[in-house]
N, C-alpha and C positions, 0 to 999 in steps of 0.2 A: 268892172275896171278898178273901183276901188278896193279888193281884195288882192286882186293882180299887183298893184301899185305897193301894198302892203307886205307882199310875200318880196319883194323886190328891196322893199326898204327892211325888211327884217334879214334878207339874204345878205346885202352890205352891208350890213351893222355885224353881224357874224364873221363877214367873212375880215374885217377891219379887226374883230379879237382877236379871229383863231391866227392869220399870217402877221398878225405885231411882232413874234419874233420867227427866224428862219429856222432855228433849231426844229420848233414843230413842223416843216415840212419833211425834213430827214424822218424825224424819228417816224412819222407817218407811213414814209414812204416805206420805212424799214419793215415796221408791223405790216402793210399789205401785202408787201414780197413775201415775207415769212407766213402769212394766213392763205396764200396763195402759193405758193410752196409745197408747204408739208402734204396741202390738199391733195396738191396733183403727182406730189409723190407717192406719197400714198396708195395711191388706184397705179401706177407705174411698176411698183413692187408688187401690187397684188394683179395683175394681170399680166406679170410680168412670169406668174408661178401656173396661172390657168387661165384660159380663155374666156369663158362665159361664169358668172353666179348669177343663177336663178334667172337665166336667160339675157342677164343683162352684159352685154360686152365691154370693149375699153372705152370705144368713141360715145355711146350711149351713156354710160356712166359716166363720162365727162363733160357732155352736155349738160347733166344732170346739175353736177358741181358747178359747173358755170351760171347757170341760172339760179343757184343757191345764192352765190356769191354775189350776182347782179341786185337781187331780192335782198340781200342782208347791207350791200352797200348803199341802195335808196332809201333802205330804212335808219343807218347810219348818218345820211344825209340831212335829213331836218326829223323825221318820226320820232325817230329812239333819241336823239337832244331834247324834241319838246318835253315830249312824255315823261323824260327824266326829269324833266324842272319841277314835275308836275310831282308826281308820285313817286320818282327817287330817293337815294341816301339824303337827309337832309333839304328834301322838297319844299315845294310851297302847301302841302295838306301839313306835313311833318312839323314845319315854322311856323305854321297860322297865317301865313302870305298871302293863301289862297284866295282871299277877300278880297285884298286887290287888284286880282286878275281876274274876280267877276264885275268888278265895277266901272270895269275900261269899257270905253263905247263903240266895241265892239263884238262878235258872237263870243261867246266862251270858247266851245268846242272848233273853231279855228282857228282863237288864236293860242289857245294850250296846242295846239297842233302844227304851227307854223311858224310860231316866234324866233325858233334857235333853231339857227343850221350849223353843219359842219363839213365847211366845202372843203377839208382834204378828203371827206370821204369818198371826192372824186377818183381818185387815185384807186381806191379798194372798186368802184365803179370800171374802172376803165379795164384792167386786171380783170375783171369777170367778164367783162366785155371779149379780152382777149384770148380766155380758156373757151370761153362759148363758140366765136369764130374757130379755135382751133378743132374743137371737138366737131362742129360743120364741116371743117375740112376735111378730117379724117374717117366722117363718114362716106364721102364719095358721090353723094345724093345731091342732083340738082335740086334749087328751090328757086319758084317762080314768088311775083309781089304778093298773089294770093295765100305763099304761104306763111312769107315775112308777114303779114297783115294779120292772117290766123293766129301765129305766134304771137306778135305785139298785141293782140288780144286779147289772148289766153295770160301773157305779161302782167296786163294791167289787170284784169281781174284777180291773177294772184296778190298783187301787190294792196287791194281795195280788201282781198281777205284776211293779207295778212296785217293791214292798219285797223280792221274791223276787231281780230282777235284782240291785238295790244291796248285796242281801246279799254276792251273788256276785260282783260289783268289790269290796267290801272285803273280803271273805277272800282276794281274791287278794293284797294286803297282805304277807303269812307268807311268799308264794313269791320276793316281792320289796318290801322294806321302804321302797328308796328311790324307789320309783314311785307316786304316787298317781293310782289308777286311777279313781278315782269319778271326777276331774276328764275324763276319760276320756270318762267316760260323762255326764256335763253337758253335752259338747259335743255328742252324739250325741242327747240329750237336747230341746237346745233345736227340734230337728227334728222333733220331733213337733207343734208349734203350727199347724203345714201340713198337707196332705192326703198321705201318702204315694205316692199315685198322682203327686204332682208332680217327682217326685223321677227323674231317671233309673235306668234298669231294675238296671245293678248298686248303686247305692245303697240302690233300696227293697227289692231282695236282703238287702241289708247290717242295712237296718232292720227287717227283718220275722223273718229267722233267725238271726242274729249278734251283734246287738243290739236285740233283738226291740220296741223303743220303737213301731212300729206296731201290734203288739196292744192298746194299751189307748188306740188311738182309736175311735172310734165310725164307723162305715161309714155313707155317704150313701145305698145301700138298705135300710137295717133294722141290724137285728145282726149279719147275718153277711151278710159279701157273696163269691160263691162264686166261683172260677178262673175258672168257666166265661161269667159276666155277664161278667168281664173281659173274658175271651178275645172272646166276640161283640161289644163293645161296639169292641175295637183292629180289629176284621173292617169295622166299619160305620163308620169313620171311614176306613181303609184304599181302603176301597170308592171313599169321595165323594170322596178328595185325586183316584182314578186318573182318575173322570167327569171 
């Protein structure tokens, strides 16, 4: 309870900075529409020219993007603020701060992780929220609670993997102060919005064990999709280029 209490007082103390002026709700709202935008313009225009790449359709690759977006606005929400105080331009390892955020009587590792929110990132939240319903829609497919449940499952463990990676670009921080790695991994980041199968083979290499941002997208046969569908599936395309 008294962590709960904590994340609660850290969340209103945030949310008292970031709405002090209204300006920042606009300009918010403006960047979600436009990150939210382009995205699904984008897949509009290009499935607008062919039906399927690499077996991935319109409504699939739109759920896809949705769950990106839902994943990159929880991490906008308090993860990517903390983390930024921490090991950001001008952080607390960067200003010697750091000392005083061990000596608070509380754990380290929670409260560099939960001190700073930023609740317009509701907004880029709800937005993802509503490409993801959209892309449900337009697949056609009933879903019963066991699969809403399956899903908010699969949800949360992506989100545990992807606070687990970021942890690990910003500890790297200590081994090298003047490198900021999370930007790093933003870039490697924004790759996940796509299907990793589209990706050439040493990349999706790159992405799935190195910087593992393909784990915590959703597979276009269920929840796990196995080497071996793969393997048969590059055999059956193989086949029809030789015919």
């Amino acid at each position: 309870m008294r962590y709960l209490r904590l994340i609660r007082l850290f969340a209103e103390a945030s949310a008292q900075n970031e709405l002090a002026y209204q300006a920042n709700f606009w300009i918010s709202l403006l960047h979600s529409t436009l990150n939210t935008g382009t995205g699904v313009l984008g897949l509009v225009v290009l499935f607008g020219q062919i039906e399927t790449v690499h077996g991935w359709d319109f409504p699939s690759t739109l759920a896809l993007l949705g769950v990106y977006l839902t994943l990159s606005a929880v991490r906008g929400l308090f993860i990517g603020p903390s983390l930024d105080r921490l090991a950001g331009m001008d952080g607390e390892v960067w200003s010697g701060r750091f000392d005083f955020t061990l000596l608070r009587p509380v754990d380290g590792q929670f409260f560099a992780s939960f001190r700073y929110w930023q609740p317009l990132a509701l907004l880029d939240l709800a937005m993802g929220l509503g490409v993801l319903g959209l892309a449900i829609d337009r697949l056609g497919q009933g879903f019963s609670l066991a699969h809403l449940f399956t899903f908010g499952l699969a949800m949360a463990a992506a989100l545990v993997i992807l606070y687990a990676i970021l942890l690990i670009f910003t500890a790297l921080i200590f081994w090298s102060p003047g490198f900021l790695f999370t930007w790093v991994f933003d870039a490697f980041f924004q790759m996940a919005r796509y299907p990793v199968g589209l990706y050439p083979g040493w990349l999706r290499l790159a992405l799935t064990w190195i910087v593992p941002v393909g784990l915590i997208q959703p597979q276009r046969k269920g929840p796990v999709a196995t080497v071996k569908d793969r393997t048969h599936t590059g055999r059956l395309i193989q086949k029809n280029d030789s015919v």
